[in-house]
C-alpha positions in Angstrom: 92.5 83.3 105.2 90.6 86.4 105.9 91.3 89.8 104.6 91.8 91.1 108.3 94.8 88.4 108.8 96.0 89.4 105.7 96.2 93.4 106.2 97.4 92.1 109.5 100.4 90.1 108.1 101.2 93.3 106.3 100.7 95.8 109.2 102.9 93.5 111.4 105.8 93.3 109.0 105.3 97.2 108.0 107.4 100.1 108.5 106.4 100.7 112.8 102.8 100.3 112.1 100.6 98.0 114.3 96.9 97.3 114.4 97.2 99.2 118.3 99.2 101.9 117.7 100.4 103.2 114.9 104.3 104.0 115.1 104.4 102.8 118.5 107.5 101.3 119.2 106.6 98.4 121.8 104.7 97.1 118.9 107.6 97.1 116.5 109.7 94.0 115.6 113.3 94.9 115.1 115.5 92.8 113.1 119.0 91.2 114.3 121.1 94.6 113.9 118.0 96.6 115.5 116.2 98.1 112.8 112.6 98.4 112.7 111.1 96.0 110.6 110.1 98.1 106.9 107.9 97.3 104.3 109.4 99.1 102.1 111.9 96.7 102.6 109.8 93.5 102.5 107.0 94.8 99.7 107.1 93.0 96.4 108.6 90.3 98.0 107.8 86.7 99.0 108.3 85.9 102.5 109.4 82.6 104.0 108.8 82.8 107.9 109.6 80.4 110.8 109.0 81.2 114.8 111.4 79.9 117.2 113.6 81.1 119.6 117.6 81.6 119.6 118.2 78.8 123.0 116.2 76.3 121.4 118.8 73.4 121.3 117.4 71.0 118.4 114.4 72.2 116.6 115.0 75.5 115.5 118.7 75.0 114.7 117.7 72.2 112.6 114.1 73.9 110.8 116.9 77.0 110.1 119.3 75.0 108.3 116.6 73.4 106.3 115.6 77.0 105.6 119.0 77.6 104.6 119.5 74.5 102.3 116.2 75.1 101.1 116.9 78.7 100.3 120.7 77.3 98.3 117.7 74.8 96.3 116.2 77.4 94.9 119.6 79.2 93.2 118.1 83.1 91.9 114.4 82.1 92.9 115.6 82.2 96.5 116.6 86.6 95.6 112.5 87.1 95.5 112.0 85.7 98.9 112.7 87.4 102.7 114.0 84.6 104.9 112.7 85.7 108.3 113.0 84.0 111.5 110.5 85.4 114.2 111.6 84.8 118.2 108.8 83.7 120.6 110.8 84.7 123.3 111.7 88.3 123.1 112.7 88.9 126.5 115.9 86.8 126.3 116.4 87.5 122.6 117.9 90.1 122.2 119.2 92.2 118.8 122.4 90.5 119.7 121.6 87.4 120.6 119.8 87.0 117.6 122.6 88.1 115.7 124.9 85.7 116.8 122.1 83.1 116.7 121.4 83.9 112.8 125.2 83.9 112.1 125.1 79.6 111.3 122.8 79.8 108.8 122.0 81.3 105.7 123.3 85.0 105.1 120.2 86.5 104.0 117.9 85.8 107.3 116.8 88.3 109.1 116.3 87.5 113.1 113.5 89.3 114.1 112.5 90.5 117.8 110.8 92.8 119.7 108.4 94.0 122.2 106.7 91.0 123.8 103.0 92.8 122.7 105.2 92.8 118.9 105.5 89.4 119.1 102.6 87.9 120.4 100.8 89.9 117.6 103.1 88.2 115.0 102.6 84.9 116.5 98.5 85.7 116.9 98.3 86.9 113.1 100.0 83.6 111.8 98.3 81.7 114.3 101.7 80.2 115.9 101.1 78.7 119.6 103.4 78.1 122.1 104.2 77.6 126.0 106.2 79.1 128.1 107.0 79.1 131.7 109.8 81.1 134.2 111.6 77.3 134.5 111.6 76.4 130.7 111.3 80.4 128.6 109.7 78.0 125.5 109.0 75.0 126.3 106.7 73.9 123.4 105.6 75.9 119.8 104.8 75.4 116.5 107.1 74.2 113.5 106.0 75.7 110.6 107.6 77.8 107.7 105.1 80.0 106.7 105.4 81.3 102.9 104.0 84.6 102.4 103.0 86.0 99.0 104.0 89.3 98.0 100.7 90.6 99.0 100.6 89.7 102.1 98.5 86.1 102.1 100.1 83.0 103.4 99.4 81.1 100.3 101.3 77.6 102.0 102.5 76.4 105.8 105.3 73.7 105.1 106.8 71.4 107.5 110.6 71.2 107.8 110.9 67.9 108.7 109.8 67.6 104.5 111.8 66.9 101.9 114.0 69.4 101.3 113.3 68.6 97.3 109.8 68.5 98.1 109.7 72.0 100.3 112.0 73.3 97.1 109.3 72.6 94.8 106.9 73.5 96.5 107.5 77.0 96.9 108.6 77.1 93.7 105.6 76.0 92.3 103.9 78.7 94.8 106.1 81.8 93.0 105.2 80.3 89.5 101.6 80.4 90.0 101.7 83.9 91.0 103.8 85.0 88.2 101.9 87.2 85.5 101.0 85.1 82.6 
């Protein structure tokens, strides 16, 4: 991964920052209760990130309850790490809707949305694809977790249809290498 998709990762989770426009707030994700996305809040801490969208019927429902099983796996190693579930399709997914939508899965998710320029750059800077047309919103994307390392560098991309004992160790085995000696 290159240093500019690293810095990215970081500007794009940051407190308003984006590489456009600094501040700028149609290029600020929002979280689930509407506040701006702060890396204050997220610095220090591992990330584990998925992109989906809240009217996704099977895949995203099922990749966030894996999240959510994997996050119970992982007892007190699962306080280091910022569950964060990304929309790819902003314009119907709403603060609200992604509230509700967060609401059957684990507590400590944070739903986030935005601008549709917010994010595309999210998707762009982990590389996430996806379609969509006025018929279908989403009609195909990718279905990866993403595990970020407190600095910013997505150290692992992890499949959800895994394991869960396998994504558990995994990651865990991610946090231990990182872990001053």
């Amino acid at each position: 991964m290159s240093i500019g998709r690293i810095l990215a990762i970081a500007v794009i989770f940051s407190s308003g920052l984006a590489r456009y426009a600094s501040g700028a707030a149609e290029t600020r994700l929002i979280d689930q209760f509407g506040h701006p996305v702060d890396s204050r809040e997220l610095g220090g801490h591992w990330l584990l990130v998925y992109f989906g969208y809240a009217s996704c019927k099977e895949i995203c429902p099922t990749a966030l309850t894996v999240m959510t099983t994997v996050l119970n796996h992982l007892g007190t190693t699962a306080d280091s790490i910022e569950p964060l579930f990304v929309t790819l399709d902003p314009t119907h997914d709403t603060p609200a809707v992604m509230r509700a939508f967060a609401s059957h899965f684990h507590p400590r998710i944070r739903a986030l949305t935005g601008s549709a320029q917010a994010v595309a750059e999210a998707a762009r800077t982990f590389d996430v694809s996806w379609k969509s047309s006025p018929a279908a919103r989403i009609s195909d994307h990718g279905t990866l977790f993403y595990v970020v390392a407190p600095d910013g560098q997505v150290v692992q991309a992890l499949h959800p249809q895994q394991p869960v004992a396998d994504l558990v160790a995994t990651i865990r085995k991610r946090i231990a290498a990182a872990a001053p000696p």
